[in-house]
Every structure is written in C-alpha cells, then in structure tokens.
Phi, psi and omega in degrees: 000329194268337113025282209289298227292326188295305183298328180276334183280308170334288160281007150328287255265306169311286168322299181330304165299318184267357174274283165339281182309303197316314153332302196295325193286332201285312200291325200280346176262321165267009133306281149110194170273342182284312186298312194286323197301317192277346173273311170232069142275339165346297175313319192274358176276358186269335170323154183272153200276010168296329207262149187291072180342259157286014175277334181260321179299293252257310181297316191298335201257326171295319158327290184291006169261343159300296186301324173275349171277301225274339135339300217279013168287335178266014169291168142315287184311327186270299163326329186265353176241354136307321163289309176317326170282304166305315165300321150325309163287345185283292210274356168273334185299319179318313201286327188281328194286023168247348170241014151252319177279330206072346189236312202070353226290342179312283172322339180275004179278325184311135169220191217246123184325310181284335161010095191240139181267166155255000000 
C-alpha cells in the first residue's frame, strides 16, 4: 500500500512540474503580447484591415525578442552574465538561508556547476 501511495504521489509530482511551468510561460507570453500589442496599436492602423491587426505585430515583436535574447545568451558576453547572475543567486540564497537558519553552514560549500578551480 505505501508503494502504490509513493508511486501516485510521485507521478502528481511530476505531472505537477510539467503542468505548472507550462501554464506560468503561456500566461506570462499573452501577457506580453497584450502589453506589446497595446504599445504598437498606432502602427497597426497603417496595416491593410485584412490583417489581424495588433496580434500578428505583437506575436511577431515577442518572437523576435525571444530570438534575440537567445541568440545573444550564446555570446561570450551571454556567458559571462549568465554567470554573473548565477553567483548573484548563489550568494543571496546563502544569505537568505543564514537569516533563516542561522547558520548555512550547509551553503557555503554551493558553487556554480561549471565552476572550474584552476
């Protein structure tokens, strides 16, 4: 019996993870696009009135802004602010687990997986 119950809570858990973000992204990509779509309707009144006016501009300028962070994350420059933001996150989590805990002492060992000692 504690079997079945490990196993159904597990796949909850699982599900729970791949439902939940998908949810957060969908809603946070037709956030948005309703914010960009309202920033260029002015633009979309020179558009021909066949076309689904702010919605197809709106879909198009968050695409390409997608495309242009994730392009420019695969520089050098994206590499190096990528780290930088993991050690930032590294060292508030510390800070918080040391005012929650009192001690951390677990944490001050965490570093960032590509981490290379020389």
């Amino acid at each position: 019996m504690k079997s079945l119950r490990d196993s159904l809570w597990s796949t909850f858990i699982s599900g729970v993870l791949i439902v939940v973000p998908t949810y957060l992204a969908l809603i946070v990509l037709l956030r948005g696009m309703r914010t960009v779509a309202d920033l260029v309707r002015p633009l979309t009144t020179l558009l021909p009135d066949w076309l689904p006016n702010e919605n197809l501009v709106a879909l198009l300028l968050v695409f390409l802004l997608c495309l242009a962070v994730g392009s420019a994350v695969r520089t050098r420059a994206g590499h190096a602010a990528a780290d930088r933001l993991k050690t930032m996150f590294l060292q508030t989590f510390q800070t918080l687990s040391r005012w929650g805990s009192g001690s951390g002492r677990l944490l001050h060992t965490m570093q960032p997986a590509d981490a290379v000692h020389k």
